[in-house]
C-alpha positions in Angstrom: 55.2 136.5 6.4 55.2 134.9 3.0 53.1 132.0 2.4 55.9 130.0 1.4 57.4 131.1 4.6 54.0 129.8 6.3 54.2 126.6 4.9 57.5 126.2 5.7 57.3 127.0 9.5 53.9 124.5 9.7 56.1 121.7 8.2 58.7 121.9 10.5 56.3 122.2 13.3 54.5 119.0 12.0 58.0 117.1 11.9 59.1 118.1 15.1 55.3 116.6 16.6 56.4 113.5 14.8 59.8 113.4 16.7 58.6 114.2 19.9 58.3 111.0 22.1 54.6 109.7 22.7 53.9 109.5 26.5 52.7 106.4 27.8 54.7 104.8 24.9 57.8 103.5 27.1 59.9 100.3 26.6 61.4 99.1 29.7 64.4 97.4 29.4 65.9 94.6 31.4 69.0 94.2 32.5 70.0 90.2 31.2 73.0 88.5 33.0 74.8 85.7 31.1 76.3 83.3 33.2 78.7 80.7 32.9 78.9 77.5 34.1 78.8 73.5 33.9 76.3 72.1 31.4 75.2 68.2 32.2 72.1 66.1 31.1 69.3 64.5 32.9 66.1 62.5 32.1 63.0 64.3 33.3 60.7 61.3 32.7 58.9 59.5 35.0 58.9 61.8 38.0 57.0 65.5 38.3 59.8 68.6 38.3 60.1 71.0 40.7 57.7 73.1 39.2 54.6 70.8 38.8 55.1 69.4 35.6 55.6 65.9 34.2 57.9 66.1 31.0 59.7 64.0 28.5 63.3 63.6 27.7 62.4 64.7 23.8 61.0 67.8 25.8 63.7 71.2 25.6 63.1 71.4 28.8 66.1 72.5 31.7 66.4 73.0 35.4 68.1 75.0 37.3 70.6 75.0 40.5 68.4 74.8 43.8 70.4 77.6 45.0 69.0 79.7 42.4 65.5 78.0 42.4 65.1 78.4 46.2 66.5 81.9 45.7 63.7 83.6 43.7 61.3 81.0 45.3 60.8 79.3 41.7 60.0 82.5 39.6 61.9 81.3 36.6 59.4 78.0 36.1 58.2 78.3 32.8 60.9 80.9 31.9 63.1 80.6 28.4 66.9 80.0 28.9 69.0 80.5 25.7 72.2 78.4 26.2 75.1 78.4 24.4 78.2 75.2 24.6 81.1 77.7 24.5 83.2 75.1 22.7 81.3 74.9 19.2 78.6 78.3 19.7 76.0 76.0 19.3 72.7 77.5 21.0 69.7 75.8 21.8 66.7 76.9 24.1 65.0 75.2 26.9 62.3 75.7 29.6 62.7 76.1 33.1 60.8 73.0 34.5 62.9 71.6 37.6 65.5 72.4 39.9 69.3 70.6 39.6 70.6 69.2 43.3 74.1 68.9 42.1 74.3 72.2 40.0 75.5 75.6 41.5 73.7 78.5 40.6 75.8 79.0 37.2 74.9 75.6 36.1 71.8 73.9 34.1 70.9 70.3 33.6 69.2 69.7 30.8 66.8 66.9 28.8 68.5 64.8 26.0 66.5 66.3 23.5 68.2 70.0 24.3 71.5 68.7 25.2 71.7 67.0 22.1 71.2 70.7 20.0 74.3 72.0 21.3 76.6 68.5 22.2 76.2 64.8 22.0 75.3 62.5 24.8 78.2 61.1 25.2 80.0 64.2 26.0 78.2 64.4 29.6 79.3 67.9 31.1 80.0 70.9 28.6 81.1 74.5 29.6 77.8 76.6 28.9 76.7 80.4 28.4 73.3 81.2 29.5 70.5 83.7 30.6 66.8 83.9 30.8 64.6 85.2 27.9 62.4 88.0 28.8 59.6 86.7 30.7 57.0 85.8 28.5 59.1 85.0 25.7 59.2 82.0 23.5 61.0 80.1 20.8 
């Protein structure tokens, strides 16, 4: 074989090592489920949320139906929720601090201060989009 030849062969060789996937390398992916439902406003101040914290209503914070809280047993406390009002495509994101009585399990309540990204006070109750960030994830 020429040398040419050679070099050739090794240089594809060294390509195809570069294109091979590397074990232990792996990305999982999650599967994320948008839901749709009522959005409404609440003040958090002055009592502690279902999950433990005391918060403001200039916090971004949300909570969830109880349906869904009790469901997972509060797993999503602390969790990022991107919402969207599906009448202007604002988006805004909040925490998962407390659970919502009156919500169903498509539906957030959220503090002033993250209502007030995506509508205005006086609106009330807003058709929303929304799913959880990837846990771990933050704004």
């Amino acid at each position: 074989m020429s040398r040419a030849a050679a070099l050739f062969v090794l240089f594809i060789c060294a390509m195809l090592s570069l294109a091979a996937p590397l074990q232990g390398n792996s990305t999982t992916l999650v599967s994320r489920v948008t839901h749709t439902g009522r959005g409404t406003w609440y003040d958090p101040s002055g009592s502690e949320g279902n999950c433990g914290y005391w918060d403001s209503d200039s916090e971004p914070v949300v909570a969830i139906g109880i349906g869904r809280y009790n469901a997972n047993h509060g797993a999503n406390c602390n969790q990022w929720v991107e919402i969207t009002n599906t009448a202007n495509g604002k988006t805004a994101y909040g925490k998962t601090r407390d659970s919502c009585e009156s919500c169903d399990t498509s539906s957030l309540d959220m503090s002033p201060a993250l209502f007030k990204e995506i509508s205005t006070l006086a609106t009330g109750e807003i058709t929303i989009s929304w799913h959880f960030m990837a846990a771990g994830w933050s704004p």
